[in-house]
C-alpha positions in Angstrom: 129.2 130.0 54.6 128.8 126.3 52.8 131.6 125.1 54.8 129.9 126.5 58.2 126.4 124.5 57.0 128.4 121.4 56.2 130.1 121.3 59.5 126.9 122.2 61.4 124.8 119.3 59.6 127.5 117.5 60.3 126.9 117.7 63.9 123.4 117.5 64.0 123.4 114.1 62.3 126.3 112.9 65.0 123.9 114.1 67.8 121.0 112.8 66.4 122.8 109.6 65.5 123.7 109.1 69.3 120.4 110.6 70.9 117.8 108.9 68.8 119.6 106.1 66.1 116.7 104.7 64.4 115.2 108.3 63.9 118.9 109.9 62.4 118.1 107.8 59.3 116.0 110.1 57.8 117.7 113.1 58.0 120.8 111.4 56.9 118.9 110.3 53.5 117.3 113.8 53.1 120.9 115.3 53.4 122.4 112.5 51.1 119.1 113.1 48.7 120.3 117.2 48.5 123.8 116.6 48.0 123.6 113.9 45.7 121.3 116.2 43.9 123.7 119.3 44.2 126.4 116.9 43.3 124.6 115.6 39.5 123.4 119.1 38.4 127.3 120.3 39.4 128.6 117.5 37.3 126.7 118.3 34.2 129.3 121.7 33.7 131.3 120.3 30.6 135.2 118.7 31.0 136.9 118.8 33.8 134.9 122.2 35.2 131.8 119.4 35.8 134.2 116.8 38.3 135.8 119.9 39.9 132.3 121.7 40.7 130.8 117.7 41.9 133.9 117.0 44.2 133.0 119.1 47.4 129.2 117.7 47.3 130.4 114.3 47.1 133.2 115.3 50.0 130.1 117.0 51.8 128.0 113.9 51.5 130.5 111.4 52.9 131.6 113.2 55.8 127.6 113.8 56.6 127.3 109.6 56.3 130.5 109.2 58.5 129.1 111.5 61.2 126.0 110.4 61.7 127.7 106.4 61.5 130.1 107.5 63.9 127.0 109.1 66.4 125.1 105.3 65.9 128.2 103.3 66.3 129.2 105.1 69.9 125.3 104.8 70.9 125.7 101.0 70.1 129.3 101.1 72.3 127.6 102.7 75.3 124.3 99.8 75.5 
């Protein structure tokens, strides 16, 4: 069910980032605001539990950045 979010946020922020790419920003820092969030209060599980509970919000988190870059950079290909 995460995974199916992830993947749909994903591809909002791609759309957005090629429809409207001043106006993605936003909703690529609320998403980075959440998962960074997520991401801190998994890490503060003790040992090794705390980096293995943080990993897929940080993995989350990058490939929600690289989407919506990838939506601005095609935008700026096709002007």
């Amino acid at each position: 069910m995460l995974i199916a979010a992830i993947v749909c946020i994903c591809v909002l922020l791609l759309i957005l980032g090629f429809l409207v790419p001043r106006l993605s920003r936003a909703p690529q820092r609320g998403v980075d605001r959440a998962l960074t969030r997520g991401q801190g209060t998994a890490a503060k599980a003790p040992g090794p539990l705390g980096r293995l509970l943080a990993k897929p919000f940080g993995s989350s988190r990058r490939a929600a950045d690289k989407s919506a870059a990838t939506g601005r950079r095609a935008r700026g290909k096709i002007d």
